[in-house]
Structure formats: C-alpha cells, structure tokens
KOLDO-534811 format. One line per 4 residues: number of its first residue (from 1); for each residue z, y, x of N, C-alpha, C, O. Coordinates in steps of 0.001 Angstrom, whole numbers, always signed. Each point is the difference from the previous one (the first is absolute). Layout:
REM residues N
NUM> Z/Y/X/Z/Y/X/Z/Y/X/Z/Y/X | ...
***
This chain:
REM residues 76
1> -11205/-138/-27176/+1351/+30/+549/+128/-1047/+1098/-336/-1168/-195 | +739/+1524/+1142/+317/-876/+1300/+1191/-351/-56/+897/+669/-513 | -715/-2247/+1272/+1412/-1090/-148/-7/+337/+1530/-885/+356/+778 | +2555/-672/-627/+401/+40/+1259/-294/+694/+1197/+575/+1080/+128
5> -1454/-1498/+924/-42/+604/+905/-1830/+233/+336/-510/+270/+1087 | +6/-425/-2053/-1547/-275/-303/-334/+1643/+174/+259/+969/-714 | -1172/-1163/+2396/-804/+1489/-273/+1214/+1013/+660/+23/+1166/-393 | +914/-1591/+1330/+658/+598/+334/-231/-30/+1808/-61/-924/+812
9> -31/+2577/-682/-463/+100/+995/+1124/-173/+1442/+813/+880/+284 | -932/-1888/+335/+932/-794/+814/-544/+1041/+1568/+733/+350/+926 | -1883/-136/-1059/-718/+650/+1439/+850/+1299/+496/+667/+187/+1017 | -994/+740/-2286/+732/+1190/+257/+1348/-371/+779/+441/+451/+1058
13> -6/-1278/-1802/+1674/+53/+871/-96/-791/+1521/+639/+375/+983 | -1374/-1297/-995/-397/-611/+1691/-424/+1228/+353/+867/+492/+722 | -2067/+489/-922/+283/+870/+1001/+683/+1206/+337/-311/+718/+950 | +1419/-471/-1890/+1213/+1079/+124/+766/-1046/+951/+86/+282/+1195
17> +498/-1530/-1698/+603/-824/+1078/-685/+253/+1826/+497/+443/+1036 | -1756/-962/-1391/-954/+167/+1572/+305/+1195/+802/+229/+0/+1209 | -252/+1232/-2155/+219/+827/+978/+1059/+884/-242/-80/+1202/+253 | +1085/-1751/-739/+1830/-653/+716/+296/-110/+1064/+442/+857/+765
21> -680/-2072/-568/-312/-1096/+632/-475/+847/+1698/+689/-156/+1008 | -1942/+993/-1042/-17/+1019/+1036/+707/+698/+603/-89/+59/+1227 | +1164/+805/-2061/+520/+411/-90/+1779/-348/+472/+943/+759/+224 | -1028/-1743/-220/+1562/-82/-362/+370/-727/+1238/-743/-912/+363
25> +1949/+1242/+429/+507/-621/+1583/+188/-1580/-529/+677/-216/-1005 | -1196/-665/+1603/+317/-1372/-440/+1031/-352/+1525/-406/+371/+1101 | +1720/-1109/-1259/+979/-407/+1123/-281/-938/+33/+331/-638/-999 | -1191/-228/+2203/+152/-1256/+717/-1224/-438/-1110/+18/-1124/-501
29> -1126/+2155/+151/-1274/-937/-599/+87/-117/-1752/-827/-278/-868 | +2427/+684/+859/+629/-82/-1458/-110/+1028/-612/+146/+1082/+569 | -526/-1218/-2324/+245/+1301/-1215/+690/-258/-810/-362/-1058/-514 | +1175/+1431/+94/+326/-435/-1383/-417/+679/-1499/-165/+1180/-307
33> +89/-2106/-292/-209/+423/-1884/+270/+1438/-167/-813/+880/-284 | +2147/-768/+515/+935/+1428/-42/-808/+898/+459/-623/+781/-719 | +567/-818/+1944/-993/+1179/+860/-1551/+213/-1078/-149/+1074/-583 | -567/-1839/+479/-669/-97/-764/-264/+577/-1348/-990/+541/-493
37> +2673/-938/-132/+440/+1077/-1118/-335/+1432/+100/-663/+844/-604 | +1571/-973/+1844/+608/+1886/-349/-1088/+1136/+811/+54/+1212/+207 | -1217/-2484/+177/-1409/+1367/+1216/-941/-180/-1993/-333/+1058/-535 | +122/-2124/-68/-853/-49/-1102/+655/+529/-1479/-661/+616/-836
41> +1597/-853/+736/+703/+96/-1214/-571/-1035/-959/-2/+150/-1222 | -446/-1130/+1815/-538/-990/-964/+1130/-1291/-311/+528/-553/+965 | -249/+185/-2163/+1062/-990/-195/-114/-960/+1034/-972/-203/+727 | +1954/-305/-739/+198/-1047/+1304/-755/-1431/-842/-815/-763/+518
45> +1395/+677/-2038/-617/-1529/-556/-1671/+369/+101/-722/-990/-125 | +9/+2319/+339/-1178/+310/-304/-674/-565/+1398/-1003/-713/-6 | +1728/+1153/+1272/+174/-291/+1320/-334/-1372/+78/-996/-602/+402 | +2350/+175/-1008/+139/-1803/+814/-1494/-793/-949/-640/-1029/+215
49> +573/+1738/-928/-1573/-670/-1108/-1035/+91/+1005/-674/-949/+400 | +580/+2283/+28/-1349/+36/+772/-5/-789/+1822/-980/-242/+704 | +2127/+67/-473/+26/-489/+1168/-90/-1504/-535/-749/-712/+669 | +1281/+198/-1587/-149/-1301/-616/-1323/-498/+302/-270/-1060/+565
53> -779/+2218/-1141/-1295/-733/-398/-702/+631/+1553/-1224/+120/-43 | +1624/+117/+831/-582/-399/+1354/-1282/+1164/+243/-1072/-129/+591 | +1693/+1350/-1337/-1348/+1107/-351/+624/+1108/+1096/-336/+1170/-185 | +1115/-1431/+1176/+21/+978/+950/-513/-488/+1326/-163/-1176/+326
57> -86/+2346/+454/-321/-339/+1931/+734/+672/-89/+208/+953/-751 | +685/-1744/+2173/+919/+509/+926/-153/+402/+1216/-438/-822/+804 | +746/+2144/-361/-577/+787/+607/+267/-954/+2076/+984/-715/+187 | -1610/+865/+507/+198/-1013/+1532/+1486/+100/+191/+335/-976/+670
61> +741/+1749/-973/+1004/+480/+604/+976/-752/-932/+889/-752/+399 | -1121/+1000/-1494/+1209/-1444/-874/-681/-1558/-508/-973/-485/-578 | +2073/+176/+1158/+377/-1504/-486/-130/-807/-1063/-623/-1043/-200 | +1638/+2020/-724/+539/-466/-884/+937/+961/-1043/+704/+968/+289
65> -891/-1428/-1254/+681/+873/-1014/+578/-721/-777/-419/-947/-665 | +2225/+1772/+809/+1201/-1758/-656/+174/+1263/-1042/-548/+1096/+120 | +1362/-1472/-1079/+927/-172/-1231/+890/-761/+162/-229/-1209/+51 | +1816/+1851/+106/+692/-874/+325/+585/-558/-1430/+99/-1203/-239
69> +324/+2383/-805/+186/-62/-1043/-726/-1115/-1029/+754/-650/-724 | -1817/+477/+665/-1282/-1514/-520/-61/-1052/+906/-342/-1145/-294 | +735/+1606/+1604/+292/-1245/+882/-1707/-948/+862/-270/-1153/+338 | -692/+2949/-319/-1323/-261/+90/-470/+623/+1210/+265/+1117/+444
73> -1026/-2045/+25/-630/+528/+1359/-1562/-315/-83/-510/-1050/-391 | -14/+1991/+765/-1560/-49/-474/-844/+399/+1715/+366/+1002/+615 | -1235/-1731/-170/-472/+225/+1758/-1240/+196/-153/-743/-297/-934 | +582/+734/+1752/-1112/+673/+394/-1199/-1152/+254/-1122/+347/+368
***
C-alpha cells in the first residue's frame, strides 16, 4: 500500500500541461492556471503541484503563468 503521493505519476500531467501550453493564446507572454484548466481538465491544485515542482517547459512565446486566485506566478 502506498502513503501519500509516493509513485505518483507527476510527468503525465507536465506533459498534458506542455502541450496546453502549445496550444493555448498566451496575452503579453501570459497563461493562466484557468486556461490551463479548461484546454486539460486537470485540477488546478493538481496544476499548481506540478508547476510547483518546476516539471514543465515553457514554450519561447510565454513568459509566465500567474494564478491570481493562489497569488502565484511561476517564469519561464
């Protein structure tokens, strides 16, 4: 039996995020969480985890990706 977050595959979701992230019009270099949401359908706390641990590339064209709601900005 596995505790917590042990063995949990963090990749898969960096690369549904990644190629989001392709996908999605960024304004002025900017994405947000939201956008992110609603192209992946992946939870946003699942989101702000994987951008946490620094397991995405950001594609030449964005910046940056805020959360205004967590109050988080994560750069490229």
């Amino acid at each position: 039996m596995q505790n917590g977050n042990e063995g949990f595959n963090y990749a898969r979701y960096a690369g549904a995020i990644e190629e989001a992230l392709d996908r999605l019009a960024a304004k002025n270099g900017v994405v947000k969480t939201r956008q992110i949401q609603l192209e992946t359908s992946v939870p946003k706390d699942l989101i702000v985890e994987v951008l946490d641990r620094g397991m995405v590339d950001f594609p030449d064209r964005i910046d940056e990706i805020i959360d205004h709601e967590e109050g988080k900005k994560w750069k490229r």
